[in-house]
C-alpha positions in Angstrom: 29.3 120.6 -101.9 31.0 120.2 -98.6 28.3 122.9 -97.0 25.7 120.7 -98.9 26.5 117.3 -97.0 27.4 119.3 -93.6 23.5 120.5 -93.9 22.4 117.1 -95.1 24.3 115.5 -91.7 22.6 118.0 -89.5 19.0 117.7 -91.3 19.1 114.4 -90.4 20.4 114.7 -86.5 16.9 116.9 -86.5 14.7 114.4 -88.1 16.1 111.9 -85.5 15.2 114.4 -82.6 11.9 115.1 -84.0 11.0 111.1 -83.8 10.7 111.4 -80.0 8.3 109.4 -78.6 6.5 110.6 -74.6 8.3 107.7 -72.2 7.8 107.6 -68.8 10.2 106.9 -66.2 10.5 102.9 -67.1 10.7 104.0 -70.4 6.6 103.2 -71.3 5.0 105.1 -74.5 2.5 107.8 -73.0 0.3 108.8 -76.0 -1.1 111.5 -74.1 1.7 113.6 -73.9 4.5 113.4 -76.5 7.5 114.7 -75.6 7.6 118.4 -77.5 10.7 119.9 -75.3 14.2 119.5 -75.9 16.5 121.2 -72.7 20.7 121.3 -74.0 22.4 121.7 -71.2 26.3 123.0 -72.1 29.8 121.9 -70.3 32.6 123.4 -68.9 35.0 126.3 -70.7 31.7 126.9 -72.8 28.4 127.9 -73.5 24.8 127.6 -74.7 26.3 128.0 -78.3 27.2 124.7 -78.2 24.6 123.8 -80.0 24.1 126.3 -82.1 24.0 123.7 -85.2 21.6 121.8 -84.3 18.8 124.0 -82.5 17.5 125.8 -85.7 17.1 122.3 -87.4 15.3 121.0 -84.4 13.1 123.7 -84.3 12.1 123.2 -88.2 10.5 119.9 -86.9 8.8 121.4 -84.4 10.2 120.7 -81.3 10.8 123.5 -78.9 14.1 123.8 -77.8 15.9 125.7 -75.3 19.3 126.2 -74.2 20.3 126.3 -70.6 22.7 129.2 -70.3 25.2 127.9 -66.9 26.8 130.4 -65.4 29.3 128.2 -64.4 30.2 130.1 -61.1 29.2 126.7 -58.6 27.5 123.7 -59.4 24.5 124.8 -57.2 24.1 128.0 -60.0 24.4 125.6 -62.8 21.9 122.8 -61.7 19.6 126.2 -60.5 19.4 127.6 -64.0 18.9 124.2 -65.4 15.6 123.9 -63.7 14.9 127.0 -64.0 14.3 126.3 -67.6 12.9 122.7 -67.3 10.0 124.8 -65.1 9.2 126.5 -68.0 8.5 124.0 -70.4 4.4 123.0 -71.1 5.0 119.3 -70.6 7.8 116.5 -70.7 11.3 117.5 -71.1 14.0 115.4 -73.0 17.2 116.7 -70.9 20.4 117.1 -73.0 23.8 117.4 -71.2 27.5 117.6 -72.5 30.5 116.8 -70.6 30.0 118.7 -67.4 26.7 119.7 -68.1 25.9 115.8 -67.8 26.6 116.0 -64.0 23.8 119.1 -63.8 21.7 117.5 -65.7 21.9 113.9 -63.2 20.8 116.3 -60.2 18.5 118.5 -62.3 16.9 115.7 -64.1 15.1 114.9 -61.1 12.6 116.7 -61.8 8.9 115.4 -62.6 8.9 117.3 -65.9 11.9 115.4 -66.8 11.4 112.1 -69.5 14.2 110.9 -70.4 18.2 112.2 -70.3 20.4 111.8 -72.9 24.5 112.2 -72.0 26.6 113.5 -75.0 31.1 112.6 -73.9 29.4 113.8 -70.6 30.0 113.0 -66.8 26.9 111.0 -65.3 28.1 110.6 -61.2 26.3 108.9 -58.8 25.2 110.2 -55.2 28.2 111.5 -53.3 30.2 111.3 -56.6 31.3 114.5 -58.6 32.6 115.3 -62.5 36.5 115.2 -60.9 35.8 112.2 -58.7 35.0 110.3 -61.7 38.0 111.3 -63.5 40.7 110.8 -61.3 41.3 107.0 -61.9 41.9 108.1 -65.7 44.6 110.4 -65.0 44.8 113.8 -66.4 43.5 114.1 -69.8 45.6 115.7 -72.3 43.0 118.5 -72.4 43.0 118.8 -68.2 46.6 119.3 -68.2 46.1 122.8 -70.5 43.4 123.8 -67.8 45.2 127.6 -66.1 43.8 129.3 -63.0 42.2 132.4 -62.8 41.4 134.3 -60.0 39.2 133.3 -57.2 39.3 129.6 -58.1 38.4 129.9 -61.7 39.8 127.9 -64.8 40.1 128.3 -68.8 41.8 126.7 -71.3 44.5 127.5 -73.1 44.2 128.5 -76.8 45.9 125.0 -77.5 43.9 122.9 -75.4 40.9 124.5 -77.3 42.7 123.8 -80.4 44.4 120.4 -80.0 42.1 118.5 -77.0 39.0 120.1 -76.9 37.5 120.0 -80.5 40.5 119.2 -82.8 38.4 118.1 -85.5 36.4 121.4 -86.1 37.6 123.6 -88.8 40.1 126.7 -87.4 37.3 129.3 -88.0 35.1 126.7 -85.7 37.8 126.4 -83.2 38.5 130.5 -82.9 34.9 130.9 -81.8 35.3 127.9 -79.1 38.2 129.8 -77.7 36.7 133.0 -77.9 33.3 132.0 -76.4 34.7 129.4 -73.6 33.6 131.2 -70.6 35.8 130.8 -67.2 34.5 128.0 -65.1 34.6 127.4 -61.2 36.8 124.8 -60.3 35.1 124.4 -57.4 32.0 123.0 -59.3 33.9 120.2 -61.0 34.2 118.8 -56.9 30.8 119.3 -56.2 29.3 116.3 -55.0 25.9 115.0 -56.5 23.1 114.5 -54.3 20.5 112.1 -56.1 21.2 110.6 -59.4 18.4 110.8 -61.8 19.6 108.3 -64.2 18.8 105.2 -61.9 15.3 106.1 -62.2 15.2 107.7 -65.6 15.8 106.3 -69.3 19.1 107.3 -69.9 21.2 107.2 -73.6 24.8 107.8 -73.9 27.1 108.9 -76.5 30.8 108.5 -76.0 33.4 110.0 -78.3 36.5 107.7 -79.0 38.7 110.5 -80.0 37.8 112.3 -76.7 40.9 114.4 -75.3 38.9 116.0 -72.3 37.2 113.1 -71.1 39.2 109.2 -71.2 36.7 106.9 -73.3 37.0 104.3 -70.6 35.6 106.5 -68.6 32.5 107.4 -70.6 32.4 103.2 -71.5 32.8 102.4 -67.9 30.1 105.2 -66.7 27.3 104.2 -69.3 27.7 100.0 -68.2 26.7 101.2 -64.5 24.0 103.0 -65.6 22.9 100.0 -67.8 22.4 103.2 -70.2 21.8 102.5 -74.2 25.5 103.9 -76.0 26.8 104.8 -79.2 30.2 105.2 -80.0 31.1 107.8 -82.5 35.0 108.4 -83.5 34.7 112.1 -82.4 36.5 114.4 -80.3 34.7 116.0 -77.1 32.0 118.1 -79.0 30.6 115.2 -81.4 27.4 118.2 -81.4 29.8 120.3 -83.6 32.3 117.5 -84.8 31.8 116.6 -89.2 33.8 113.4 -89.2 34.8 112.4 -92.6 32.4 109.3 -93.6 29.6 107.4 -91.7 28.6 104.2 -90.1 25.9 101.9 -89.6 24.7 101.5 -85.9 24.4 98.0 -84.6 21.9 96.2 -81.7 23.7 93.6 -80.7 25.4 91.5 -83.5 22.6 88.8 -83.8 20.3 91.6 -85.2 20.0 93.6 -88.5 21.4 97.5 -88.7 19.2 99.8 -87.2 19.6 102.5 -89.5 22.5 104.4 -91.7 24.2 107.0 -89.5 26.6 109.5 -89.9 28.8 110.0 -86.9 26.8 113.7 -86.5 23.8 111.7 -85.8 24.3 111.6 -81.7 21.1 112.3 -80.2 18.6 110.4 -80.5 18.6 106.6 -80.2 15.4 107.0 -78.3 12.9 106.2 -81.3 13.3 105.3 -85.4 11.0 106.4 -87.7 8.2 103.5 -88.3 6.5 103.3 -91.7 3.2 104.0 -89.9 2.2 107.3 -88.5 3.2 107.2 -85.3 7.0 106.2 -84.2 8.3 103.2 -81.6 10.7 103.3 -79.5 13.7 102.0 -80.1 15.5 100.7 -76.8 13.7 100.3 -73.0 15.6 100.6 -70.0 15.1 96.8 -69.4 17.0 95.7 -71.7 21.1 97.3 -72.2 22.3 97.6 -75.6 25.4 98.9 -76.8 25.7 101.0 -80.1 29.3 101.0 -81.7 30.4 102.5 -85.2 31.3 99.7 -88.0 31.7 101.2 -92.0 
């Protein structure tokens, strides 16, 4: 029964992602061309397996989907084999990035191919500003403080920050591949400094995750207001992509208007379009207007 509703959750994360209506920069529907790629783009002290729940359902709807593998060896690598990908896409890309990833993914999402970016418990800095700079007036997260060196500047976790910070509510079978998959990351590319920030001229979504123990919530709630980005707040920890809360929510425009839509807190994605009872979808939220998301139930 439990595997039943854990597929149910994650059918309906795909259906969402399928729903994505073509938007141009100022977030305009282009009929012309639909957006049909989906680019993940994966964090720190991990990798493309990240989302390894949710590409095979995404894929069933038809979207193509790829996920960037980062090397994670500088943050000039990671942003190169971001693009690298987004080159290879037929048409307009729908750029995905968690935590660190969401700092590649604000350089690399400059490119033309790219339609809108979508930031999942994810840094999002702003010219001359890097994943660390943004941290540092948080403090050291519980999950920073079980970061260990390596050699030549590299950095993993520890088997309890995996455990305990990094995705505490995944089941211990979940949590033993995290730890065996994290791959050693480059300190250096957490101080890398961004050089133009492709959410100021992009339609950009943001999910924080209240339960977060690698990034402070205030920090995702603080980011996501400068960016005048449209947030949801799910109670997850850092890898709501993988996290099965117990329960779900409703998601709220502002308090004047009706639910949007019956969410669990796996749906994370997508607040780009809703389904519309006639053929084609509309969107859901446009850059000019900010709106803020937050789980009620």
């Amino acid at each position: 029964m439990k595997l039943q509703l854990a597929t149910f959750r994650l059918f309906r994360i795909s259906f969402l992602l399928s729903c994505v209506f073509p938007l141009t920069a100022s977030g305009q529907s282009i009929a012309t061309q639909p957006i049909h790629n989906v680019v993940l783009v994966h964090g720190a002290w991990a990798d493309g397996s990240s989302w390894a729940k949710v590409v095979p359902l995404l894929e069933k709807k038809g979207l193509h989907v790829v996920c960037v593998q980062n090397p994670l060896t500088s943050f000039a690598d990671d942003v190169a084999a971001t693009k690298r990908i987004i080159d290879t896409q037929d048409g307009p890309v729908l750029l995905v990035g968690h935590s660190y990833g969401g700092a590649v993914i604000t350089e690399a999402g400059n490119d033309p191919k790219v339609a809108g970016l979508v930031y999942v418990a994810a840094f999002a800095p702003d010219k001359s500003e890097s994943s660390g700079s943004l941290g540092k007036p948080y403090g050291a997260t519980p999950g920073v403080s079980e970061l260990r060196p390596l050699a030549d500047g590299f950095f993993v976790l520890t088997p309890k920050g995996v455990m305990e910070d990094f995705a505490p509510d995944l089941t211990i079978a979940e949590r033993d591949i995290l730890l065996a998959t994290q791959t050693p990351t480059q300190g250096a590319a957490l101080g890398a400094e961004v050089t133009t920030a492709a959410w100021k001229t992009k339609p950009s979504w943001f999910v924080i995750a209240s339960n977060d123990r690698m990034i402070a919530p205030e920090q995702g709630r603080m980011t996501a207001k400068r960016m005048n980005a449209k947030t949801l707040t799910l109670p997850t920890s850092h890898v709501p992509m993988l996290s099965r809360p117990k329960g779900g929510g409703r998601l709220h425009r502002p308090s004047q208007f009706r639910p949007v839509n019956s969410y669990s807190a796996t749906k994370l994605i997508l607040l780009l379009v809703v389904p519309t009872q006639a053929s084609r979808p509309r969107v859901l939220f446009r850059r000019e207007t900010s709106s803020s998301l937050e789980q009620s139930g």
